[in-house]
C-alpha positions in Angstrom: 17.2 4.8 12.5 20.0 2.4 13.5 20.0 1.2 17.2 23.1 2.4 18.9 24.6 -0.8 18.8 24.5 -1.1 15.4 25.6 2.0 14.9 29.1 1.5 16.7 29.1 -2.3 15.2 28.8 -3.9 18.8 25.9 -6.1 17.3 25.5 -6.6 13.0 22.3 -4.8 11.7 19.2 -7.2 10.8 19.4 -8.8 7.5 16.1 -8.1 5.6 13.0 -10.1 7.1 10.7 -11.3 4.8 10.1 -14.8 5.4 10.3 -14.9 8.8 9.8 -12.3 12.0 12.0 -12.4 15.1 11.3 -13.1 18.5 11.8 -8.9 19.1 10.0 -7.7 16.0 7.0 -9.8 17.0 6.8 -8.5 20.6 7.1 -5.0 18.7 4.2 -5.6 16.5 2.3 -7.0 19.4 2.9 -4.2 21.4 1.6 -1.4 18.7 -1.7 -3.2 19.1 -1.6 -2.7 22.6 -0.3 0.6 22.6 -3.4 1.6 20.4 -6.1 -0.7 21.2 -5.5 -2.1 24.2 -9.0 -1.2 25.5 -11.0 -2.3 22.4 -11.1 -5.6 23.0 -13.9 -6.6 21.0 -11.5 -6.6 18.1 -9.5 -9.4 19.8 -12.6 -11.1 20.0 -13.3 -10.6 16.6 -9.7 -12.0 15.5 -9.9 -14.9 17.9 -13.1 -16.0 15.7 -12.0 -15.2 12.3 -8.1 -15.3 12.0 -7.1 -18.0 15.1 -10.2 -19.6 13.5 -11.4 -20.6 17.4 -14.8 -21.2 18.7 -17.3 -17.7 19.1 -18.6 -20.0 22.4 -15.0 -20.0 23.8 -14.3 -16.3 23.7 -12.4 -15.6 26.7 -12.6 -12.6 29.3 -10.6 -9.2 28.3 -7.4 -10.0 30.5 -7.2 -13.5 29.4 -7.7 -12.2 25.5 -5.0 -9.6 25.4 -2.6 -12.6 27.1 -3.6 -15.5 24.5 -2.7 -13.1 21.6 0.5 -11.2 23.1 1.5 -15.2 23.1 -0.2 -15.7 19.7 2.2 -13.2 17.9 5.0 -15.0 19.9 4.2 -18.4 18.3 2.4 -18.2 15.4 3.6 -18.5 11.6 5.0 -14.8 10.5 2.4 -14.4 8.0 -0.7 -14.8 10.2 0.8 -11.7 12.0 -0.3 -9.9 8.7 -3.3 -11.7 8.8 -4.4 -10.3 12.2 -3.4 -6.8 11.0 -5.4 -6.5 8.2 -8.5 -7.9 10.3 -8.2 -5.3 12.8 -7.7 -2.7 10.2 -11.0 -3.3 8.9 -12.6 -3.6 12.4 -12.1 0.0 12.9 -13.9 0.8 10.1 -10.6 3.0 8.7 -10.6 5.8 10.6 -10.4 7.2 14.1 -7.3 8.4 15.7 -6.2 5.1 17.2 -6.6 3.3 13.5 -3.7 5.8 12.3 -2.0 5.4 15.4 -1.7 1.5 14.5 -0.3 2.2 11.6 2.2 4.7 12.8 3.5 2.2 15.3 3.2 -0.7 13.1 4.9 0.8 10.0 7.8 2.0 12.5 8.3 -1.4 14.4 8.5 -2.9 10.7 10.8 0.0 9.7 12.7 -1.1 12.7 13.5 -4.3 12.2 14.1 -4.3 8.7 11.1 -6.2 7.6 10.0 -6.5 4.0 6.7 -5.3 4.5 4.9 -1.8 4.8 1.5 -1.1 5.9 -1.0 0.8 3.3 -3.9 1.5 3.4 -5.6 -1.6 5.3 -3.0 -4.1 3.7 0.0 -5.5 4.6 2.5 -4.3 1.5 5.7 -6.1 0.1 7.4 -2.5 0.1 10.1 -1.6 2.3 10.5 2.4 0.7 8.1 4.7 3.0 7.6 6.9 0.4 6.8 4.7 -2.1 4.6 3.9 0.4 3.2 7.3 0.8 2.5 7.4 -3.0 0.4 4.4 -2.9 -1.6 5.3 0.3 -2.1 8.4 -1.1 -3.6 7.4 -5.0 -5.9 5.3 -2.6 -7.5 8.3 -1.4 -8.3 9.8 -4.6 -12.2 8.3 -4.5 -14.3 7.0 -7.0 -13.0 5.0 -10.0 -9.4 5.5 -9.4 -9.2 4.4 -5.9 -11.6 1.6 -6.8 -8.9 0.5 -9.5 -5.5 1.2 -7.1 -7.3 -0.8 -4.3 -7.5 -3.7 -6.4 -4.3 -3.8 -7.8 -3.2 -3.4 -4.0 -5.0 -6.5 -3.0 -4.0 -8.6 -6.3 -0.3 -7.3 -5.5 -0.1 -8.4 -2.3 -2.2 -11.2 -1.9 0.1 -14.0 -0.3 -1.3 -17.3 -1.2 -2.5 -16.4 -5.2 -0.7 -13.0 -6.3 -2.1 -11.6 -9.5 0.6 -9.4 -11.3 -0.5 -9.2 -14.8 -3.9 -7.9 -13.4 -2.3 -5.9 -10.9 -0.5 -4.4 -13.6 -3.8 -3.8 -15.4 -5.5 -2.2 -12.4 -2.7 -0.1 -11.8 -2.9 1.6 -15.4 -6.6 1.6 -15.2 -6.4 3.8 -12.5 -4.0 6.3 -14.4 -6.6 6.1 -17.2 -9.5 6.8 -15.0 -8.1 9.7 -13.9 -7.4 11.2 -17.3 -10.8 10.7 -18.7 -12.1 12.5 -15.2 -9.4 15.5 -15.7 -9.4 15.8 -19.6 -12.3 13.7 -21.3 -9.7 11.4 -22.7 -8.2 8.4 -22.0 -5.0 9.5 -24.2 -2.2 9.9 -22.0 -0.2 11.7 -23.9 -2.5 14.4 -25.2 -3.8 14.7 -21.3 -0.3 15.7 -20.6 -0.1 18.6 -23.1 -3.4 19.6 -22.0 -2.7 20.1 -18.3 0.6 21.4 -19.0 -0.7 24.0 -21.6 -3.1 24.5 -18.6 -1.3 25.5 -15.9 1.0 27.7 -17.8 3.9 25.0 -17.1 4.9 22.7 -19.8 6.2 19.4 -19.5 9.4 18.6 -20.9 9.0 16.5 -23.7 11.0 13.8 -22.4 8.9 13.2 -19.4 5.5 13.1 -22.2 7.8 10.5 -24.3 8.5 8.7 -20.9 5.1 8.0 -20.0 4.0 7.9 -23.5 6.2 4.6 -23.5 5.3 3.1 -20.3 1.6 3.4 -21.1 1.5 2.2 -24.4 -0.4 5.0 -26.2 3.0 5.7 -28.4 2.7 2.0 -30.1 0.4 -0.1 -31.6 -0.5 -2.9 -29.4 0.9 -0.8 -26.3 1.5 -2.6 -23.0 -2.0 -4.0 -22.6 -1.4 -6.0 -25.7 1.9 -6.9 -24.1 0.1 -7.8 -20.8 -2.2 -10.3 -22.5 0.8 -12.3 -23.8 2.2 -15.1 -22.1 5.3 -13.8 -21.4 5.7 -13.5 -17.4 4.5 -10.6 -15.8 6.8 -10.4 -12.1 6.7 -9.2 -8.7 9.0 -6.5 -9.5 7.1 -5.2 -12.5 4.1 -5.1 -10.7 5.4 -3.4 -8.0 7.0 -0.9 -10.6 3.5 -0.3 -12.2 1.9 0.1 -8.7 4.8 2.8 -7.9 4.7 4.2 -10.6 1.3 4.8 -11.8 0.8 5.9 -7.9 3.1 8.8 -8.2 1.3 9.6 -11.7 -2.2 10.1 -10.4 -0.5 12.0 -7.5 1.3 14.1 -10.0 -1.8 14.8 -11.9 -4.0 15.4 -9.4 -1.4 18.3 -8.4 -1.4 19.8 -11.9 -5.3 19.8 -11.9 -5.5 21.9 -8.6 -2.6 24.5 -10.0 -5.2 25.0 -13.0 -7.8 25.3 -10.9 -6.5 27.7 -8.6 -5.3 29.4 -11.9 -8.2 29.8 -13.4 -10.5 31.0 -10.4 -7.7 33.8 -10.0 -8.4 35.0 -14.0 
């Protein structure tokens, strides 16, 4: 939600941060560590070895810690703020109340300030759409094979210094066809469809079966892995609209699986 100020046009709303992270965003972010963690301060230690890259012999007290990275975030390049996320994510281990309490205050700071970057999962996201955010988080939850496949085309997505995209791409579809095979015993899209809709009693309208018949390539010969092992440039934004997409998919499937289920245990 807009600040009040911006609201009556006293100050202009923040462009979109991407490249860059004010002077107020960064106290933000540094303050949703606090807010969370503040105690835990053997993950500061842990970040002051392996993401300010400083001497395990030099680790400081506690108090002195929490003051060298509150000025850390106030000084350091944008992206290393990302950096130190992600390596305290993974400290936790992913789970415990304060690891989703992080999140919470992190994804709001960067909701916020209008910052091109979401939080999901234990990665820092180019996404600014919370619930395309939500779809993501959510297909990496599904366990076995298919997270294993939307993890990595997280990480290949969003990698900062070498972004994959064709392979992201190809992770991303993976996953769908993972899921299929587990649900169905085939890796046909289009024929898992009609099954789970003939299933559940509900069928799919045949433009939403033609849809994602396309999109997958199991309607033409070749389909778009053939397409993805061509030359031609594979991009940011279609990556991001395979990761999206094929997100919502396995969400969406997963759905129609448990309506059978629950269906069938009531016959």
């Amino acid at each position: 939600m807009k600040r009040f100020s911006e609201r009556y046009g006293i100050v202009p709303p923040k462009e979109l941060q991407v490249n860059e992270l004010d002077r107020e965003t960064r106290i933000e972010l540094w303050n949703a560590y606090y807010i969370a963690f503040q105690p835990k301060c053997s993950y500061l230690a842990s970040a002051y070895v392996f993401v300010a890259k400083e001497r395990m012999d030099q680790i400081m007290s506690n108090t002195l810690l929490i003051d060298e990275f509150g000025d850390w975030h106030s000084r350091e390049k944008w992206f290393m703020l990302f950096e130190f996320v992600e390596h305290i994510l993974k400290c936790t281990g992913s789970q415990g109340d304060s690891y989703r309490d992080y999140i919470a205050y992190y994804n709001s700071a960067l909701e916020r300030n209008n910052v091109g970057y979401r939080i999901v999962g234990n990665y820092a996201v180019p996404i600014t759409n919370k619930e395309e955010g939500e779809e993501i988080e959510a297909a990496m939850k599904q366990g076995g094979v298919v997270q294993q496949h939307i993890v990595a085309a997280v990480k290949l997505f969003s990698d900062r210094k070498n972004p994959d995209f064709r392979n992201s791409c190809n992770e991303s579809i993976s996953a769908v066809e993972a899921l299929v095979t587990q649900l169905t015993g085939t890796d046909k899209v289009g024929t898992a469809l009609k099954q789970l809709a003939d299933e559940t009693g509900s069928p799919i309208h045949k433009a939403f079966v033609k849809v994602f018949n396309t999109m997958y390539g199991h309607a033409s010969d070749g389909g778009i892995r053939h397409a993805l092992k061509e030359d031609q440039e594979i991009t940011f934004e279609d990556a991001r609209y395979y990761l999206v997409s094929c997100s919502a998919f396995i969400n969406y499937l997963k759905i129609k699986a448990s309506i059978s289920e629950k269906e069938h245990d009531l016959t």
